[in-house]
Short mmCIF file of the C-alpha atoms (twelve columns), coordinates in Angstrom:
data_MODEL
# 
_entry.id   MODEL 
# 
loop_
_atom_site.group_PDB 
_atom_site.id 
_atom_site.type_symbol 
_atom_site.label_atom_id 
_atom_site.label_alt_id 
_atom_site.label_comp_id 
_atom_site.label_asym_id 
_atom_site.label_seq_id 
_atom_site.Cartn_x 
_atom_site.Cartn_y 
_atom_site.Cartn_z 
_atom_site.pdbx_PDB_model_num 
ATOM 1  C CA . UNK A 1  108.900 75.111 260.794 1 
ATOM 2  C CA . UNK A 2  105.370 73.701 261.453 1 
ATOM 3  C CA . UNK A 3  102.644 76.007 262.723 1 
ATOM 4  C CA . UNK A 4  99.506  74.253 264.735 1 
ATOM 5  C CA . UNK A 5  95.893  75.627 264.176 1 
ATOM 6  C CA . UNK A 6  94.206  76.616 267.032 1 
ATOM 7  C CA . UNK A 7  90.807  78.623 267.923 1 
ATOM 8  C CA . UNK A 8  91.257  82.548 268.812 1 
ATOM 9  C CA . UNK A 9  88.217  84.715 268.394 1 
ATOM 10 C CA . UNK A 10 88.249  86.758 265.915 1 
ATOM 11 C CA . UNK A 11 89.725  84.702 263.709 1 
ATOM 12 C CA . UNK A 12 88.989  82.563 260.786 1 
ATOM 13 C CA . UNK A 13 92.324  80.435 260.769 1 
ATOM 14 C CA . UNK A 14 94.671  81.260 263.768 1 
ATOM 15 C CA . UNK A 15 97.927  79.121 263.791 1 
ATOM 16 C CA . UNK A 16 101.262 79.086 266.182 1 
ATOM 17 C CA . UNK A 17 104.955 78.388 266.094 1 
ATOM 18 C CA . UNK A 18 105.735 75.513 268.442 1 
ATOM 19 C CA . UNK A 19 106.974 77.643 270.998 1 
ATOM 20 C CA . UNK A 20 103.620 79.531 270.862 1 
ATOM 21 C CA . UNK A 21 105.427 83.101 270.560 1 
ATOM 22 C CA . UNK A 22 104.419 83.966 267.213 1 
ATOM 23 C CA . UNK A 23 101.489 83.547 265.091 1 
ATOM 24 C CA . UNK A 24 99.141  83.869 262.156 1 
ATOM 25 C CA . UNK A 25 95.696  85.010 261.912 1 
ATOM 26 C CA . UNK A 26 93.303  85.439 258.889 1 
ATOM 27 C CA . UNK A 27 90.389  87.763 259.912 1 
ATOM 28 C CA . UNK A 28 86.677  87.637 258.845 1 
ATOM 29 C CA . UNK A 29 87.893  90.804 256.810 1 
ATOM 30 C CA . UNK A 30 90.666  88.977 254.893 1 
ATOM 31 C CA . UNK A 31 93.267  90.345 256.430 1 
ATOM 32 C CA . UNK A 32 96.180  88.774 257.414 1 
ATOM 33 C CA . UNK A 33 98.146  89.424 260.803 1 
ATOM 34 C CA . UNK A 34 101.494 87.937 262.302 1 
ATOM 35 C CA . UNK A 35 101.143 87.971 266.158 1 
ATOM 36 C CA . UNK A 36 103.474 88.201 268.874 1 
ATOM 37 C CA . UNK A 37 104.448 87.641 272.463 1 
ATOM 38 C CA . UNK A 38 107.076 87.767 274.775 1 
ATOM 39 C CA . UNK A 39 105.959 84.562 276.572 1 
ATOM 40 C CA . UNK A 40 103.235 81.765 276.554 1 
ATOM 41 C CA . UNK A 41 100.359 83.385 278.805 1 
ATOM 42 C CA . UNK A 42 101.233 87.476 277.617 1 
ATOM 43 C CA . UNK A 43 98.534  89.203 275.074 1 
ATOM 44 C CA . UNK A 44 99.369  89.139 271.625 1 
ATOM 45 C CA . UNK A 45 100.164 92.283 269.873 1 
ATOM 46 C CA . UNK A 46 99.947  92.364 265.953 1 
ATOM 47 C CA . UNK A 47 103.735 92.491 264.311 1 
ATOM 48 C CA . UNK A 48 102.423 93.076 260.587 1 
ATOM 49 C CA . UNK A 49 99.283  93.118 258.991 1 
ATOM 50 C CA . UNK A 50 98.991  92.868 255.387 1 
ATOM 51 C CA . UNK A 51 95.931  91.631 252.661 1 
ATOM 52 C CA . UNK A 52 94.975  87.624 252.215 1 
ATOM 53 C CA . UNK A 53 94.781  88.712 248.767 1 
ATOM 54 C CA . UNK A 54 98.966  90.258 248.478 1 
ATOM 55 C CA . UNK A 55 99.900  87.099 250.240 1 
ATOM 56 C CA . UNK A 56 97.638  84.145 251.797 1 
ATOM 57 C CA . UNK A 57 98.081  82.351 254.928 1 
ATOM 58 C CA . UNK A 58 98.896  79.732 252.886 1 
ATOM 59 C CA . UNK A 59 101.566 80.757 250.836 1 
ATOM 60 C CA . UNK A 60 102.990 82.125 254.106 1 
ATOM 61 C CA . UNK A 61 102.811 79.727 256.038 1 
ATOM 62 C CA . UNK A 62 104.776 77.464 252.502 1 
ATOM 63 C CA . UNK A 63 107.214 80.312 252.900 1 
ATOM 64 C CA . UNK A 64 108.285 79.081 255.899 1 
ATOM 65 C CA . UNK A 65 107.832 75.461 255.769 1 
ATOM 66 C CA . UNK A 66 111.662 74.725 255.468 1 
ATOM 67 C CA . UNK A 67 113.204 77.929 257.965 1 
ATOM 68 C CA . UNK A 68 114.025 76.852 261.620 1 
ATOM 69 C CA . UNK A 69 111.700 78.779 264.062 1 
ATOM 70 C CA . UNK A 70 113.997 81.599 264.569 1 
ATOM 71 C CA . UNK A 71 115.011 82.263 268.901 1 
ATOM 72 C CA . UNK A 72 113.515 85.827 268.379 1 
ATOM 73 C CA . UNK A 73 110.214 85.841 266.700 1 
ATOM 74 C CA . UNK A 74 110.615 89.413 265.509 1 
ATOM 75 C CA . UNK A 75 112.819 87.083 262.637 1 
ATOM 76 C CA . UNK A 76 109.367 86.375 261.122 1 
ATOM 77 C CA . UNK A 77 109.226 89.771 260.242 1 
ATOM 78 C CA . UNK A 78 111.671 89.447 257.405 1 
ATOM 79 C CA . UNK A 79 108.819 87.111 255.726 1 
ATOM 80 C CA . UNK A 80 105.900 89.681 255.421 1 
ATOM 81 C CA . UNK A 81 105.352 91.037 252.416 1 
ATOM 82 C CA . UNK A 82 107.383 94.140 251.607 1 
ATOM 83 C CA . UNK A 83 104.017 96.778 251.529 1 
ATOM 84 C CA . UNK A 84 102.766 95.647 255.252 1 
ATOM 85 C CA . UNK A 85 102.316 97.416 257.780 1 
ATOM 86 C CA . UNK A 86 104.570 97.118 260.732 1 
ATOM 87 C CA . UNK A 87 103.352 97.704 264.380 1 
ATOM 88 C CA . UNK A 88 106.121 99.019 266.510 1 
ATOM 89 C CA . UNK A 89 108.034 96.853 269.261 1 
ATOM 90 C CA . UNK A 90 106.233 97.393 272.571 1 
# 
């Protein structure tokens, strides 16, 4: 999967999925988020947050580099680091 980095405000690095369902964020605090949304146009609601420093955007984002963007973006979840914290489904 290939993610494309895009500007969101606050955000330091904020990249998608192709379909533009889920993404990643790295805050001015270091602290990593994976985002998601029903559809293109709905707000995005924080799936998992977790620290830059237990897990970068980088080495998630290599994590994923060879996994088909799953139909369901809540199958991103199963990449987050085991400690983070898990919003609930809305």
């Amino acid at each position: 999967m290939y993610f494309v980095t895009t500007k969101r405000a606050g955000y330091i690095l904020f990249c998608t999925t192709p379909s533009e369902r889920a993404a990643v964020g790295l805050t001015d605090q270091h602290e990593m988020h994976l985002l998601m949304r029903a559809n293109v146009g709905d707000d995005w609601r924080v799936a998992a947050q977790w620290e830059a420093s237990r897990c970068s955007h980088t080495d998630f984002l290599l994590a994923l580099h060879a996994v088909e963007e799953p139909a369901d973006p809540e199958g991103l979840l199963g990449f987050v680091p085991a400690d983070a914290r898990r919003s609930p489904a809305p």
